[in-house]
Backbone bond lengths (Angstrom), bond angles and torsions (degrees), N, CA, C in turn:
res aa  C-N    CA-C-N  psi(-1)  N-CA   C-N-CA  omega(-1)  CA-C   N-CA-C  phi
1 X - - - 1.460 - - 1.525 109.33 -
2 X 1.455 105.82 120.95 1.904 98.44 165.37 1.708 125.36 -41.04
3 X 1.113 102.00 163.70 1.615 114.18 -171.00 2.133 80.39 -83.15
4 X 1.652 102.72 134.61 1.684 109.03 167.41 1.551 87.07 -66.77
5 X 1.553 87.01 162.88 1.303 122.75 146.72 2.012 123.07 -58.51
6 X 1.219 107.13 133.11 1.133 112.01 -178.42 1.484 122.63 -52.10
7 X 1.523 140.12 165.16 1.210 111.49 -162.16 1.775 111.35 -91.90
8 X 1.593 97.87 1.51 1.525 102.99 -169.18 1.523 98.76 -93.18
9 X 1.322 139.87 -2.20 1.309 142.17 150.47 1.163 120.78 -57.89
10 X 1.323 131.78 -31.72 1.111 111.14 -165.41 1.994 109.15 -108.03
11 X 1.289 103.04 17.26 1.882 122.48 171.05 1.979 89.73 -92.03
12 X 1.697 131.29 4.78 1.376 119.28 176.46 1.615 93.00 -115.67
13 X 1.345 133.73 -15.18 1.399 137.11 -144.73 1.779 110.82 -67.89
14 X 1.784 104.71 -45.96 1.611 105.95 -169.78 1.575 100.91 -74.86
15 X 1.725 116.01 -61.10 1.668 91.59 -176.61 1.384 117.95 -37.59
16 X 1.670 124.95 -51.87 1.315 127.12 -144.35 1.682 93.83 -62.27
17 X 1.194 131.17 -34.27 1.831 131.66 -165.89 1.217 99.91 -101.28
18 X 1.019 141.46 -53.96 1.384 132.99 -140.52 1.437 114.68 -79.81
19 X 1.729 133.74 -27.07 0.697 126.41 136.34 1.803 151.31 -40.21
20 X 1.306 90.45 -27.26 1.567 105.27 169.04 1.212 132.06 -92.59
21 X 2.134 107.10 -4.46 1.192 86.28 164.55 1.363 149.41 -117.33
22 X 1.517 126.42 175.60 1.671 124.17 -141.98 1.794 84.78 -70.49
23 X 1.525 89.33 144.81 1.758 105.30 178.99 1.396 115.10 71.94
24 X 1.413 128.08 10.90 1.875 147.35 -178.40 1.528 103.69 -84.60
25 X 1.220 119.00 84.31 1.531 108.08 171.53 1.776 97.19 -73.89
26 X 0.800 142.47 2.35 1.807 129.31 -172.28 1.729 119.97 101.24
27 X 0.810 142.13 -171.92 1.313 126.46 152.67 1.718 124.73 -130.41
28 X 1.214 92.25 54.61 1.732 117.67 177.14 1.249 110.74 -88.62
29 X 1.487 94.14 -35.74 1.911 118.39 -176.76 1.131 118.76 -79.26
30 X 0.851 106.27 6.10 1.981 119.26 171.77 1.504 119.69 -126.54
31 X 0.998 136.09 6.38 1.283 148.98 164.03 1.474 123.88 -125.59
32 X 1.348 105.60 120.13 1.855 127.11 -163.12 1.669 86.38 -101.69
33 X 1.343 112.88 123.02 1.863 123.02 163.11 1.643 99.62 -88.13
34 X 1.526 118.00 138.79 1.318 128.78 -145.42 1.246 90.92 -145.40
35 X 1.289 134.54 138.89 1.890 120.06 150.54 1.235 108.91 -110.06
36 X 1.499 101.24 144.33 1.666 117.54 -174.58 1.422 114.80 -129.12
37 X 1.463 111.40 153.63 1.452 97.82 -172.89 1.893 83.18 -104.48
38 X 1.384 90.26 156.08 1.796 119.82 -176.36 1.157 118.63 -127.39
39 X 1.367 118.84 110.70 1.473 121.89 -173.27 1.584 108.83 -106.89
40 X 1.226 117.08 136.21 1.576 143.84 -172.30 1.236 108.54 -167.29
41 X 1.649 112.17 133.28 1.273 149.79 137.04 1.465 88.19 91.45
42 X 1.084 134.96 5.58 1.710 150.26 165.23 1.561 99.94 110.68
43 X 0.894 114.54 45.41 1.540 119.38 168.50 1.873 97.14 -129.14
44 X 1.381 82.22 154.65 1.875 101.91 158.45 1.259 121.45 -139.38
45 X 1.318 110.21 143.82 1.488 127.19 -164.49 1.690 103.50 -123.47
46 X 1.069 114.38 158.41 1.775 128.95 153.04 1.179 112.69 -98.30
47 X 1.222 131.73 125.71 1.991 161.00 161.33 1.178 107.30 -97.33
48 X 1.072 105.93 142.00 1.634 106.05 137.25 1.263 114.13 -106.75
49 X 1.811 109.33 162.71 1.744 101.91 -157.42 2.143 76.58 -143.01
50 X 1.260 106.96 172.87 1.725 105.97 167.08 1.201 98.67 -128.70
51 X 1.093 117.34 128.46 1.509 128.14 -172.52 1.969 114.38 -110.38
52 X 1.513 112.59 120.74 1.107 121.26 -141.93 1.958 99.59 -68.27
53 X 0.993 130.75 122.25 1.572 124.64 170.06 1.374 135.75 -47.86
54 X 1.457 122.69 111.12 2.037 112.55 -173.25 1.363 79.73 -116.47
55 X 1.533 113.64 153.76 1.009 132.56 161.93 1.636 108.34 -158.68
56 X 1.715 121.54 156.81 1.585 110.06 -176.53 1.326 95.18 -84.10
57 X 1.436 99.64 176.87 1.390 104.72 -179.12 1.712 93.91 -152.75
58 X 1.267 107.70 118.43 2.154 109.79 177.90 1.367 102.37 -98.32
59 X 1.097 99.16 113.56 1.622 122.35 152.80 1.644 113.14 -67.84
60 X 0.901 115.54 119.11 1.482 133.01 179.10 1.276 115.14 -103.69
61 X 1.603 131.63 108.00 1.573 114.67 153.66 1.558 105.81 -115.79
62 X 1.790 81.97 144.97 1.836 89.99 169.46 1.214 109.86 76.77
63 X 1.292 135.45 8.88 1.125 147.71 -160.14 1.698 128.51 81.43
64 X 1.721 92.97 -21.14 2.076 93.64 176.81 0.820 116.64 -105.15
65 X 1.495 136.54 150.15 1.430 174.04 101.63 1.693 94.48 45.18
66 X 1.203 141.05 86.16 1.184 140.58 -168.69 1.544 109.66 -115.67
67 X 1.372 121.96 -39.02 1.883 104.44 164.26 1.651 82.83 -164.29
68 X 1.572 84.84 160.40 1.405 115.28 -176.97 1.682 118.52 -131.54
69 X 1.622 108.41 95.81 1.219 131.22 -177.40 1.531 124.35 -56.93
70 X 0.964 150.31 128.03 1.607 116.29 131.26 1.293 118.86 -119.45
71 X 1.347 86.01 124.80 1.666 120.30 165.18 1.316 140.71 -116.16
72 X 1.276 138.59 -155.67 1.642 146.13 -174.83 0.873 97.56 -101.49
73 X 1.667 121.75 106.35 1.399 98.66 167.78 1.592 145.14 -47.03
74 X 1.382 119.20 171.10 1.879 93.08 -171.96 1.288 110.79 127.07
75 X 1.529 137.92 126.53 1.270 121.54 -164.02 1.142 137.28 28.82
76 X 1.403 109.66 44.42 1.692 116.75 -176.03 2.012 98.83 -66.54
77 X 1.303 132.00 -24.40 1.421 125.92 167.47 1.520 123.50 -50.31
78 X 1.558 80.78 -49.10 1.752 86.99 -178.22 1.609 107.29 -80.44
79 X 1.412 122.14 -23.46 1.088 119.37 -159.98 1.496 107.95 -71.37
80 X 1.116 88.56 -37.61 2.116 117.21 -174.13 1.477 97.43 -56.91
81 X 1.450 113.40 -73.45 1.474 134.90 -175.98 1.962 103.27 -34.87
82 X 1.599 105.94 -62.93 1.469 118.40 -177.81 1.659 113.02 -41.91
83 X 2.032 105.52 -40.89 1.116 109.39 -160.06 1.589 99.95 -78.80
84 X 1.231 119.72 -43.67 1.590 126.45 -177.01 1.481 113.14 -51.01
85 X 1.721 106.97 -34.99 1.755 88.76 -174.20 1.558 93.73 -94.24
86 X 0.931 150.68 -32.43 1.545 147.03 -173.48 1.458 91.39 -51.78
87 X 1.411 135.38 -52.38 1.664 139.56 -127.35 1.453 76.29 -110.09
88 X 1.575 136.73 1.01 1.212 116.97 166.63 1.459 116.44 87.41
89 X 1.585 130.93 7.73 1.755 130.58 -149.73 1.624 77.10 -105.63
90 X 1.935 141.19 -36.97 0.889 123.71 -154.60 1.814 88.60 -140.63
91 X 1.654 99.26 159.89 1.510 108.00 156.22 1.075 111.05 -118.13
92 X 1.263 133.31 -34.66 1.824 126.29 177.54 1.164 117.11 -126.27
93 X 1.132 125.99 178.12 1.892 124.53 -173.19 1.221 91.06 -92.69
94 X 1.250 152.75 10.27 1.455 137.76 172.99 2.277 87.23 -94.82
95 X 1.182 111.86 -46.84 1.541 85.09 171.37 1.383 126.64 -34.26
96 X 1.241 135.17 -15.24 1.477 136.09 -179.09 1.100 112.45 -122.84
97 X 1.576 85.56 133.58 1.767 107.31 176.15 1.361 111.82 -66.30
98 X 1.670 103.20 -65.18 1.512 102.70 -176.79 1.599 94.33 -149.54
99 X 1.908 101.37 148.15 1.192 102.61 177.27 1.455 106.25 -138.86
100 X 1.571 115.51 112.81 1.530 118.17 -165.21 1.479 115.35 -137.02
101 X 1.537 103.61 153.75 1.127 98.05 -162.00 1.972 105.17 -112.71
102 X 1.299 116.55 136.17 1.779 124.13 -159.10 1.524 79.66 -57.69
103 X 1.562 113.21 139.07 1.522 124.52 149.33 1.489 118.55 -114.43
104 X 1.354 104.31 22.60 1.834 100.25 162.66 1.064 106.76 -102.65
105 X 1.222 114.64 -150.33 1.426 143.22 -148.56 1.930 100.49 -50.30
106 X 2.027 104.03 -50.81 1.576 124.27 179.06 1.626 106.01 -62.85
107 X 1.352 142.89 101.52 1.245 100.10 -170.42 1.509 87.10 -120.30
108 X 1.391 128.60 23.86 1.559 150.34 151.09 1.594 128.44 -64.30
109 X 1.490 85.59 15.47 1.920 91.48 -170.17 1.049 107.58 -137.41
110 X 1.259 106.50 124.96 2.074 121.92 151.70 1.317 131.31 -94.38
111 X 1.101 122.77 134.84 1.481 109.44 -164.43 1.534 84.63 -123.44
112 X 1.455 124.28 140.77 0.995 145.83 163.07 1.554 133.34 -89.31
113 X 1.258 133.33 112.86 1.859 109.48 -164.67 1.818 81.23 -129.57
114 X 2.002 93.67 134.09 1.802 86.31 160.21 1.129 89.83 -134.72
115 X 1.574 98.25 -165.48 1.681 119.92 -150.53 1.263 83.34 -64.56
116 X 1.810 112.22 -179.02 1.221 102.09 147.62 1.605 124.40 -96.69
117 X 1.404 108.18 2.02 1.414 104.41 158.63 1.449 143.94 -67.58
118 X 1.868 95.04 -3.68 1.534 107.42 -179.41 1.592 96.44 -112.94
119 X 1.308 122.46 -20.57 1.567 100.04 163.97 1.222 124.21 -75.79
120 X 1.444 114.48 -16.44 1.749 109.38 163.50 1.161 117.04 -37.37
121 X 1.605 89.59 -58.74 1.544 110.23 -150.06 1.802 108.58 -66.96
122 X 1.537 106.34 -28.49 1.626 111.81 176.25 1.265 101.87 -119.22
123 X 1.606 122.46 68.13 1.637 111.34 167.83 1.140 151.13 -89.88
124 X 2.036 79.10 -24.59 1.781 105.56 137.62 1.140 125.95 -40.21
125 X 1.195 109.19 -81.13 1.756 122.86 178.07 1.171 115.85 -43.43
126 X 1.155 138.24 -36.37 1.369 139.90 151.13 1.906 119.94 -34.62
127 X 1.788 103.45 -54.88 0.821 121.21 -159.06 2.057 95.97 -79.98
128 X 1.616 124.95 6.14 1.074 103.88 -140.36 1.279 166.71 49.81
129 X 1.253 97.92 -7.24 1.344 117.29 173.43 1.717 117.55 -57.60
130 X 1.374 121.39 129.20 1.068 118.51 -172.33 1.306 130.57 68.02
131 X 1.493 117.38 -3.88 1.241 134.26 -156.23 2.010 97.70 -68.30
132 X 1.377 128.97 132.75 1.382 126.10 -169.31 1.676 87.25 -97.30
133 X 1.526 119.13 103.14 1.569 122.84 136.53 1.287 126.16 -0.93
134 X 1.422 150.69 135.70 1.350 143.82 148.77 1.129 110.27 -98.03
135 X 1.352 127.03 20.57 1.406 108.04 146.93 1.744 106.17 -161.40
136 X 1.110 109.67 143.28 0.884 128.40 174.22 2.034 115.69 64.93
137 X 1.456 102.56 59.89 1.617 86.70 -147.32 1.723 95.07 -113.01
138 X 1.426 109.91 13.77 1.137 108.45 169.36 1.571 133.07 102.65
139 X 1.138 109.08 -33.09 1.353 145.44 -174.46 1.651 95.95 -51.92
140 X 1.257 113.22 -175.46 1.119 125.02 -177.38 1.326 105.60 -148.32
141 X 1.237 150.91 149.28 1.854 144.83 -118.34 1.559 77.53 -83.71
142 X 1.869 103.87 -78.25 1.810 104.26 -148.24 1.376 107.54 -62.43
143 X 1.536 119.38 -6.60 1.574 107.47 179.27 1.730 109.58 -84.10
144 X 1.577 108.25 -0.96 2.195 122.58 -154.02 1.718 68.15 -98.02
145 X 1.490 129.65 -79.05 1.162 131.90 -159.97 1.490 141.44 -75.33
146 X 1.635 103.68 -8.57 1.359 114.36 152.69 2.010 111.30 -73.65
147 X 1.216 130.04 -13.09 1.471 140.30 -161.51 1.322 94.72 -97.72
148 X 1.400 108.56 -42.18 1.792 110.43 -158.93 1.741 93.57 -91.37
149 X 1.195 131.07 -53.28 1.419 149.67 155.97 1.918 93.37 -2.33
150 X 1.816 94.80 -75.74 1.563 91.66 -168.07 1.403 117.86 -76.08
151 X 1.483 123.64 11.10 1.468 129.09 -175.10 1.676 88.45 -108.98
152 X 0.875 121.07 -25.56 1.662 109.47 -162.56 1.686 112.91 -128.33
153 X 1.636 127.75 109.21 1.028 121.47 157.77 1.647 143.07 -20.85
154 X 1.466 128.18 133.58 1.515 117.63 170.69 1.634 103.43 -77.96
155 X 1.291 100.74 116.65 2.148 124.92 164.72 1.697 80.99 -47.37
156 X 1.624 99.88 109.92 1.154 106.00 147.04 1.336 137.74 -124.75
157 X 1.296 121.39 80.39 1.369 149.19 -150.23 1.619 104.07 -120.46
158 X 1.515 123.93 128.25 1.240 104.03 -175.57 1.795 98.50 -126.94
159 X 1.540 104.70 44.70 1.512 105.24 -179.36 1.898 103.65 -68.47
160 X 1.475 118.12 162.94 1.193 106.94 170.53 1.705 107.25 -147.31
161 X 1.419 106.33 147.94 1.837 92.79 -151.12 1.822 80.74 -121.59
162 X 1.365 117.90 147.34 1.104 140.97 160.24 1.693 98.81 -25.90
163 X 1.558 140.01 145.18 1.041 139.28 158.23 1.440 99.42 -80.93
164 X 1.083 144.81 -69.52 1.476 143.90 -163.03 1.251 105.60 -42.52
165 X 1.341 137.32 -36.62 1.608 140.66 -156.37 1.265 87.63 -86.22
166 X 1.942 128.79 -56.22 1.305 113.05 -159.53 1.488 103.04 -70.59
167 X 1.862 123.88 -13.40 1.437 88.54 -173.74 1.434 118.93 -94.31
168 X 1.428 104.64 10.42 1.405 126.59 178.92 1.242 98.58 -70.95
169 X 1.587 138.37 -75.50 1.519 142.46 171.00 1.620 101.27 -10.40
170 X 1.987 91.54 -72.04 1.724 71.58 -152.15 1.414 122.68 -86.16
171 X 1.478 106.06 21.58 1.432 118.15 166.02 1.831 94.78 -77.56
172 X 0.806 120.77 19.71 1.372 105.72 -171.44 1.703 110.20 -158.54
173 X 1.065 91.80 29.48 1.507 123.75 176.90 1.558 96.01 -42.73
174 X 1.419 108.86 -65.52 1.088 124.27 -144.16 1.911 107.63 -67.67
175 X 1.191 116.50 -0.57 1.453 127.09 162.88 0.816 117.38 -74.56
176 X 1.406 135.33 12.00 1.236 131.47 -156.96 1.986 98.07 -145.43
177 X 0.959 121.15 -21.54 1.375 149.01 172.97 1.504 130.63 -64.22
178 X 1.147 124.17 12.40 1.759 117.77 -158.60 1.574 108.79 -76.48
179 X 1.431 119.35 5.42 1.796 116.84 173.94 1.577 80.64 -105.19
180 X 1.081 122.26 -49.70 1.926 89.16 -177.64 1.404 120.92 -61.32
181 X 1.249 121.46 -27.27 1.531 138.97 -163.21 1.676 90.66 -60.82
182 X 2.025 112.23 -50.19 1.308 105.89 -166.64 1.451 102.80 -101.82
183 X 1.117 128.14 0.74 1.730 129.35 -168.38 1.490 98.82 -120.44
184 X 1.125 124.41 -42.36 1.698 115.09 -157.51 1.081 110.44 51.22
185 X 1.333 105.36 62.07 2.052 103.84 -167.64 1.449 107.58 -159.05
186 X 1.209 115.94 9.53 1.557 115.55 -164.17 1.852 114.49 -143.81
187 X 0.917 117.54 159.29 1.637 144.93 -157.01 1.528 86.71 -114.09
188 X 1.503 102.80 158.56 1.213 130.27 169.76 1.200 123.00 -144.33
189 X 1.074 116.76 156.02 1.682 133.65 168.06 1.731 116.86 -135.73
190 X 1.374 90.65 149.59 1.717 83.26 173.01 1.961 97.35 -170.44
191 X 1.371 96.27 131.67 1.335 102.93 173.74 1.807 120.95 -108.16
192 X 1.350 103.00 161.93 1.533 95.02 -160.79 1.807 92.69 -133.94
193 X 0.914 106.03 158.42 1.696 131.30 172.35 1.295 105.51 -68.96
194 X 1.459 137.29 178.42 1.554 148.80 154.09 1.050 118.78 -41.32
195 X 1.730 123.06 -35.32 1.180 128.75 178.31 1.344 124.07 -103.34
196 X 1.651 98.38 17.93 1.776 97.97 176.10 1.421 105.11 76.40
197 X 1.303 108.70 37.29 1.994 101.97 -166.31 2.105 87.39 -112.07
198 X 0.803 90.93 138.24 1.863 79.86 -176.12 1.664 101.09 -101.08
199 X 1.659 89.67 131.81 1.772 115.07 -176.91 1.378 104.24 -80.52
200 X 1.225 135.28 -20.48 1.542 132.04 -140.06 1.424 117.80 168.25
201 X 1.083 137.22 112.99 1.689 136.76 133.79 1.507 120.43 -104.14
202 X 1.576 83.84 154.26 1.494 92.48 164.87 1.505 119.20 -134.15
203 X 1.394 142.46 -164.20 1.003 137.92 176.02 1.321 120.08 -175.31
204 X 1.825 129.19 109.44 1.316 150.42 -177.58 1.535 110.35 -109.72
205 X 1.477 96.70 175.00 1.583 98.90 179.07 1.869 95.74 -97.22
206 X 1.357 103.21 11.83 1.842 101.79 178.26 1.474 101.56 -124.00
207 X 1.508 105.77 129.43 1.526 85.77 -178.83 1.540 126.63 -85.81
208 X 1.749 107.59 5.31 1.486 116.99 172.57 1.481 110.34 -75.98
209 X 1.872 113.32 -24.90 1.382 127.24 177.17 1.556 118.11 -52.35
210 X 1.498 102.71 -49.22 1.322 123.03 -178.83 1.207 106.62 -60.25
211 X 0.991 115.16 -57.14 1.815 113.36 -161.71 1.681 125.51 -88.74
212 X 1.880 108.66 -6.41 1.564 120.55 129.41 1.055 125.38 -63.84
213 X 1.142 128.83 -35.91 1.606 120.21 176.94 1.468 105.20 -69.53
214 X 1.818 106.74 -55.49 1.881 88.94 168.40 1.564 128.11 -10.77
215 X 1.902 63.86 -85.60 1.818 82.35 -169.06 1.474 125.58 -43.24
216 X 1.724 122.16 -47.94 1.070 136.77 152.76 1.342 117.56 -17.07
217 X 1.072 125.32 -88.22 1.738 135.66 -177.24 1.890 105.62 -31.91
218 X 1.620 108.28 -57.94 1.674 89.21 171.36 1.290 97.80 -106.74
219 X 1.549 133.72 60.44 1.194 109.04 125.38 1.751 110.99 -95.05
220 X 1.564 127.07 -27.07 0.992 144.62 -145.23 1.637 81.69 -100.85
221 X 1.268 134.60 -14.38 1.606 125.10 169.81 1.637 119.36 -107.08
222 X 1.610 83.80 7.96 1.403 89.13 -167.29 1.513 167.53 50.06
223 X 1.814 90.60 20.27 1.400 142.46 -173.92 1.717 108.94 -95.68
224 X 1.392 128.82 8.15 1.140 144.02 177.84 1.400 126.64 -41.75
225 X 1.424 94.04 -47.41 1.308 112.10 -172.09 1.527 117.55 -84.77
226 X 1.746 94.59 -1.74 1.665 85.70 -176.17 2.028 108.07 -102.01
227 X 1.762 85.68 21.00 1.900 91.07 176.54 1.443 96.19 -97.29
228 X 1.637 103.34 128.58 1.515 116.83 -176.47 1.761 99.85 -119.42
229 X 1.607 119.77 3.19 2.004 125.30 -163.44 1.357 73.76 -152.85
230 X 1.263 104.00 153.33 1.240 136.34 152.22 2.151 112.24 -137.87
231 X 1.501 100.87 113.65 1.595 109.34 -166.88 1.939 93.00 -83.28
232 X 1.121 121.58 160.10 1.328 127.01 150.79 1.407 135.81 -165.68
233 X 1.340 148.14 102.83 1.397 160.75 -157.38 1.320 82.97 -34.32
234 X 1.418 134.23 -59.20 1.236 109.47 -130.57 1.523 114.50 -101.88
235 X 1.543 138.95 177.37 1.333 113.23 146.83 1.378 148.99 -40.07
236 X 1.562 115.58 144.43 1.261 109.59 -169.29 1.779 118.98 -88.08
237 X 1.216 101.90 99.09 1.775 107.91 174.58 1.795 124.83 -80.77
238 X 0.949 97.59 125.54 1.616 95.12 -179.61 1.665 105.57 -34.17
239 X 1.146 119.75 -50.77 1.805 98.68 166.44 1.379 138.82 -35.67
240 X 1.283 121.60 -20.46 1.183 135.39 -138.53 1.953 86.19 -127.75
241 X 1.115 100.72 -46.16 1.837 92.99 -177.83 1.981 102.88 -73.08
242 X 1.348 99.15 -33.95 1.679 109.94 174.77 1.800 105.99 -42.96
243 X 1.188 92.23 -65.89 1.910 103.99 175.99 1.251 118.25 -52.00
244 X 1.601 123.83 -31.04 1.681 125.20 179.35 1.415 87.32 -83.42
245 X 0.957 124.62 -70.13 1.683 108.86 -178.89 1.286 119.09 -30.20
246 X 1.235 132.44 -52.12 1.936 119.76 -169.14 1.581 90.46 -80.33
247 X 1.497 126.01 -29.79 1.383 107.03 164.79 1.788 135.28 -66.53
248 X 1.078 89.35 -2.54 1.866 105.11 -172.23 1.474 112.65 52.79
249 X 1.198 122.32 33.73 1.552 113.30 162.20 1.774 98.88 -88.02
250 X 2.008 91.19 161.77 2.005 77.11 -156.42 1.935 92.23 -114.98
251 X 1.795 113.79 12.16 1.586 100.75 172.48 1.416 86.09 -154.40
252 X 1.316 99.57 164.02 1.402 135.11 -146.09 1.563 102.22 -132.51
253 X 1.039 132.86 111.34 1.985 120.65 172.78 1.897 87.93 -113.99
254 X 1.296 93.10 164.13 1.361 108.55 156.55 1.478 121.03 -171.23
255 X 1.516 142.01 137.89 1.368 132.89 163.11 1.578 106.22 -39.00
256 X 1.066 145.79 -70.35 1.387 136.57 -171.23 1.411 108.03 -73.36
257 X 1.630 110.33 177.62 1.139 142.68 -157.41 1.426 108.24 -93.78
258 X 1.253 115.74 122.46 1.792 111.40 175.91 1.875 107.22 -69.11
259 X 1.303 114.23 171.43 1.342 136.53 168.90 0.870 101.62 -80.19
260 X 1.938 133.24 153.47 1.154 146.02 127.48 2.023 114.51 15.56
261 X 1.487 72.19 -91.34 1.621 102.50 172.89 1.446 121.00 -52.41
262 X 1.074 99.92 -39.90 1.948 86.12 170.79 1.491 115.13 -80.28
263 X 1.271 132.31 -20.79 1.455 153.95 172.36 1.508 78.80 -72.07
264 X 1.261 157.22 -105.75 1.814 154.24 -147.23 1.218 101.99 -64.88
265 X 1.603 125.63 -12.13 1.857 112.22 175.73 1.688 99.18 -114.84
266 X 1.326 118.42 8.07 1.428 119.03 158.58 1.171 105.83 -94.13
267 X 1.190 122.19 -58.16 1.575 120.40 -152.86 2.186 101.14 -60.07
268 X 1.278 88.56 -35.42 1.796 104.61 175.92 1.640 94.12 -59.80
269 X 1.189 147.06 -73.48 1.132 146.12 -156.61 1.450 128.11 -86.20
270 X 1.832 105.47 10.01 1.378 112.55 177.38 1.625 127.63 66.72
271 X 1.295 102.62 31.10 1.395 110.15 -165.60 1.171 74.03 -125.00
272 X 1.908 117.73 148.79 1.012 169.88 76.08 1.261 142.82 -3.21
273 X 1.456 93.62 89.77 1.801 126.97 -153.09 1.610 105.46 -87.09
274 X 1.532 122.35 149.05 1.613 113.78 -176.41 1.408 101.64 -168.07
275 X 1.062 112.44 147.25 1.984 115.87 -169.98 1.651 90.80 -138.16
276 X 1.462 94.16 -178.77 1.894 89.48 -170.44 1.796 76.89 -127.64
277 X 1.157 81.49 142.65 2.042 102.18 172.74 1.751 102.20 -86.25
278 X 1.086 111.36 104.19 1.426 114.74 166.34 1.991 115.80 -23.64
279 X 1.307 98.69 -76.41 1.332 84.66 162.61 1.327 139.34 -65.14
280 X 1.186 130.36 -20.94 1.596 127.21 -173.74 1.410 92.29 172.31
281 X 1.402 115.42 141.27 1.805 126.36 142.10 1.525 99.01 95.31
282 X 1.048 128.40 -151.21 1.488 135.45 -146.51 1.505 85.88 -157.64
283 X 1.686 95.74 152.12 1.771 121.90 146.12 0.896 117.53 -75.70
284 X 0.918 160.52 -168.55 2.131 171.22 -178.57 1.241 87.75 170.74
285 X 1.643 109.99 101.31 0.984 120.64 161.34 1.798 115.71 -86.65
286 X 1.089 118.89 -40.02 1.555 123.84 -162.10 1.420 93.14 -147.04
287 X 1.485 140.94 160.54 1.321 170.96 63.42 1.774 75.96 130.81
288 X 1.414 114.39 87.41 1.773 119.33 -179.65 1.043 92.94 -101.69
289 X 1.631 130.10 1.25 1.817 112.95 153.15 1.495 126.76 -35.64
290 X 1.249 108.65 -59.25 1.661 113.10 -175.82 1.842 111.02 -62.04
291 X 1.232 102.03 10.93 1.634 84.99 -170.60 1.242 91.25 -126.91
292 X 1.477 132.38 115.11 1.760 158.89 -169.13 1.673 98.48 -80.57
293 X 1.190 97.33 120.50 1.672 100.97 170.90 1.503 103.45 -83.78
């Protein structure tokens, strides 16, 4: 394994990429400056505050109305792209014909076109049928994760990354963050190489938003395969380990605490679960092989 990067490299990492990448308007474009009046100690004052941007966003395949997001605006390509292979409609960017985003009047729409050899193949899924809800869909855990189990491969990857380095990253989350820095309103994602070197972030006011657009950007550059971590602010929900799975990254970190269910739909899918200990060190929730003392 290469020697990581030092830990003061990676406080240069988000400006140096994020600007460069294809479909990256910046994230200026998602935050509205507002003034508010603020009351303390029985006084009131005027601020200004930046208030983080939601807006929906329709994913279109085939021409119909297939889900309706809200997110930050901002990489709606990658975001679209991220959401299709997680949601299972695609496995590679050669499944799509064309994926574009409306520049008139709608500028809230993606339209999705695949072969027609991949709408065969998902005509169900197209059709909704059977489609498992992320929220609230009724189910009961072992009946959610025996369903998702037979739709989704075990990540079998047996890379293993220093523990000290990953808890270094996500002590340092916050390099990666500049709409929370000015909104306090937003989620993150960020994926990393073998060596903990980070390929990509993104950042929504959803944290399932964030981590399609991740994934999205190298799947749509086709650098996918070189995400072995996936970082994320937020808690870990069995949705969210579902999506690293159709992405094949094989561990998961996050500042918060996973669910039940994502701990029994990780440990099922061979992914490699990790929380940060407020005071010092990491959780190992599931498969703490990959993480080197």
């Amino acid at each position: 394994m290469a020697a990581p990067r030092c830990q003061g490299c990676i406080e240069l990492t988000f400006a140096d990429f994020y600007h460069k990448l294809p479909g990256s308007k910046g994230f200026d474009v998602s935050v509205t400056p507002i003034a508010i009046d603020v009351w303390q100690h029985g006084q009131r004052r005027r601020m200004p505050m930046d208030l983080l941007d939601e807006e929906p966003l329709s994913i279109r395949v085939q021409g119909r109305p297939y889900a309706v997001v809200m997110r930050t605006p901002g990489d709606d390509l990658a975001h679209a792209a991220g959401f299709c292979l997680t949601e299972g409609l695609i496995d590679t960017p050669e499944d799509i014909v064309n994926l574009a985003a409306c520049d008139m009047d709608d500028t809230n729409v993606v339209t999705v076109t695949l072969t027609p050899q991949r709408q065969q193949r998902i005509a169900a899924h197209l059709d909704r049928r059977g489609y498992i809800s992320q929220s609230g869909c009724g189910l009961c855990g072992k009946t959610l994760i025996d369903e998702l189990v037979q739709e989704l491969q075990p990540v079998k990857d047996e890379i293993a990354l220093p523990a000290a380095l990953a808890e270094q990253r996500l002590l340092n989350l916050e390099a990666f963050q500049p709409l929370r820095e000015r909104s306090a309103a937003s989620h993150a994602a960020v994926l990393f190489d073998a060596d903990l070197n980070p390929l990509t972030a993104a950042e929504d006011v959803g944290r399932h938003n964030a981590l399609d657009k991740a994934i999205g950007r190298l799947f749509l550059d086709r650098r996918l395969h070189l995400a072995k971590a996936v970082m994320m602010s937020s808690r870990i929900s069995y949705e969210l380990v579902q999506k690293t799975a159709r992405a094949r990254i094989p561990i998961f970190l996050a500042l918060s605490r996973p669910t039940r269910l994502a701990v029994d739909l990780a440990t099922n899918l061979d992914i490699s679960l990790a929380g940060y200990v407020k005071s010092s060190g990491l959780y190992l929730y599931c498969h703490a092989r990959r993480f080197l003392d």
